[in-house]
C-alpha positions in Angstrom: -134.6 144.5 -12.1 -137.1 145.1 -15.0 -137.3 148.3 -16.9 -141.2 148.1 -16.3 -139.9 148.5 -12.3 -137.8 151.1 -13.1 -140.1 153.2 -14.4 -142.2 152.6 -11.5 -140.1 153.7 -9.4 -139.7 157.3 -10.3 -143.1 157.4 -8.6 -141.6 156.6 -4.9 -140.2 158.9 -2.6 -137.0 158.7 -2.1 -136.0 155.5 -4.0 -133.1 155.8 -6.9 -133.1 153.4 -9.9 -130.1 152.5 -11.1 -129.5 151.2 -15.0 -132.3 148.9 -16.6 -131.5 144.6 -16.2 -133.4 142.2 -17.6 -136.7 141.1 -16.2 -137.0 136.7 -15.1 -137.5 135.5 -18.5 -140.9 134.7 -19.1 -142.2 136.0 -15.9 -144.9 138.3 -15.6 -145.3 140.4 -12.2 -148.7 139.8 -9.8 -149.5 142.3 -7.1 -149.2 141.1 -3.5 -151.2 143.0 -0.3 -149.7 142.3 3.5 -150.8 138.9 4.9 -153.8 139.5 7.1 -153.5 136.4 8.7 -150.1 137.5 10.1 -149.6 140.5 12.2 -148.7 143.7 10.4 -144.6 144.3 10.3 -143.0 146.0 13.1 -140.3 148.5 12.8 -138.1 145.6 13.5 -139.1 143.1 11.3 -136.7 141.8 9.0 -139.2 140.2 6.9 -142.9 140.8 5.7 -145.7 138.1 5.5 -147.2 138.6 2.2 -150.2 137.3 0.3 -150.6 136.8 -3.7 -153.6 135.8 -5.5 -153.1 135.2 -8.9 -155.8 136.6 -10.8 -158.0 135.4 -14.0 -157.9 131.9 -15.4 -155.4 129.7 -13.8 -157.2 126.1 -13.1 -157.2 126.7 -9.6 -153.9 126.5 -8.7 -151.4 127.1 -5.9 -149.3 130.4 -7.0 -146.2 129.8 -4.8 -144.8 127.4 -6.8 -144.8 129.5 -10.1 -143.0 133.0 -8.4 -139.8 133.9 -9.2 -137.2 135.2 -6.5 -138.6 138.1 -5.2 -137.4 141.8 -6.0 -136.6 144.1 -3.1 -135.1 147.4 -3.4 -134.5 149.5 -0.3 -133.8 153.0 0.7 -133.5 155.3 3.4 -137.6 155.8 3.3 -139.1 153.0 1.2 -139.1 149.4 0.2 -140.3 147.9 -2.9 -140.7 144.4 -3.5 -141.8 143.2 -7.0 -143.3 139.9 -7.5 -143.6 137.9 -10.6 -145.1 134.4 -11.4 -144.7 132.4 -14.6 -148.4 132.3 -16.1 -150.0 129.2 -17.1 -149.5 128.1 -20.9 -152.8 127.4 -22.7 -156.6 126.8 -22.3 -157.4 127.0 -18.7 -160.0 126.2 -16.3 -161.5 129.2 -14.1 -162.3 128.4 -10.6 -161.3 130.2 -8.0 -157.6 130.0 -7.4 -156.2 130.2 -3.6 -154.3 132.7 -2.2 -150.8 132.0 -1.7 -149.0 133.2 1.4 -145.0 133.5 1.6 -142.4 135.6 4.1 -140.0 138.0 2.0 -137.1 138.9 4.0 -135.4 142.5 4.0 -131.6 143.0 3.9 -132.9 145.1 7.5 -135.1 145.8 9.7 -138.3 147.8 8.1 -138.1 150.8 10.3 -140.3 154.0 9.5 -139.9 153.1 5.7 -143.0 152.3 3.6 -143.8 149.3 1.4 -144.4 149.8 -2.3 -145.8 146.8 -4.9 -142.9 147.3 -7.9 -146.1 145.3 -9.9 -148.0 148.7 -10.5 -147.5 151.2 -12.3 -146.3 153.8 -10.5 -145.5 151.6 -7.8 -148.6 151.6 -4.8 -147.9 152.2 -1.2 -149.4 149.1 0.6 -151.3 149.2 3.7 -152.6 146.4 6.1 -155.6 145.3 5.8 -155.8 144.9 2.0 -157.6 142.2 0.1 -155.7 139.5 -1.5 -157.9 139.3 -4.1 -158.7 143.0 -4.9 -155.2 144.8 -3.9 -155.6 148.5 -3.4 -159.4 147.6 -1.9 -159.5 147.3 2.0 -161.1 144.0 3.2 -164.2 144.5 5.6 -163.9 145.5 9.3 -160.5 147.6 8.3 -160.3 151.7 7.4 -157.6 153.4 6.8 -157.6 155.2 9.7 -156.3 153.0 13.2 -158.5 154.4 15.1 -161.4 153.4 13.0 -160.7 149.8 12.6 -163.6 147.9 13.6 
């Protein structure tokens, strides 16, 4: 666990962090949202379908092969799972690079706990409906209340 994620995690309810250990070597952590293609996780799920774009120059490509293993740390009431990607070395090309989807289990089911991205600082609660490419910014035709979802 990185020192950066520790500090971010002061910021979550209910979540403890332990002594500092040494970030992936040369890895920098990306945000991630909820996949939107996949259903939203039950209280059940033992996994979460997530969805990383990595952002600024990158030649376009595929993220998934450049993340590390993901970091989850659980508690009674919240989950955070840090991301990090190795970023590319030198001059790059700036088209628009895809959005990378992946499945990041949880050592059990999610329950009434809430999701944090360990990338920011403090740690942000994420919610369904997110954009990939904008995390934090709700994609069109979803609110943040159920009951207004188009």
């Amino acid at each position: 666990m990185a020192t950066g994620l520790l500090l971010s995690l002061w910021a979550v309810p209910g979540v403890f962090a332990g002594p500092p250990e040494e970030p992936q070597e040369g890895l920098r952590p990306i945000q991630w949202v909820l996949d939107t293609e996949k259903p939203p996780p039950k209280p059940k799920s033992r996994f979460i379908a997530v969805a990383v774009h990595e952002g600024g120059c990158a030649s376009g490509r595929n993220p998934l092969p450049h993340l590390g293993d993901p970091e989850v740390i659980s508690t009674k009431r919240a989950v955070v799972v840090t991301l990090r990607i190795d970023p590319p070395e030198g001059l790059q090309l700036c088209p628009a690079n895809p959005i990378g989807h992946l499945r990041v289990n949880l050592s059990k089911p999610l329950g009434k706990r809430k999701l944090y991205d360990g990338a920011d600082k403090p740690a942000r609660r994420v919610k369904y409906g997110e954009d990939p490419r904008r995390p934090g910014t709700l994609l069109p035709g979803y609110s943040r209340s159920p009951f207004l979802r188009q």
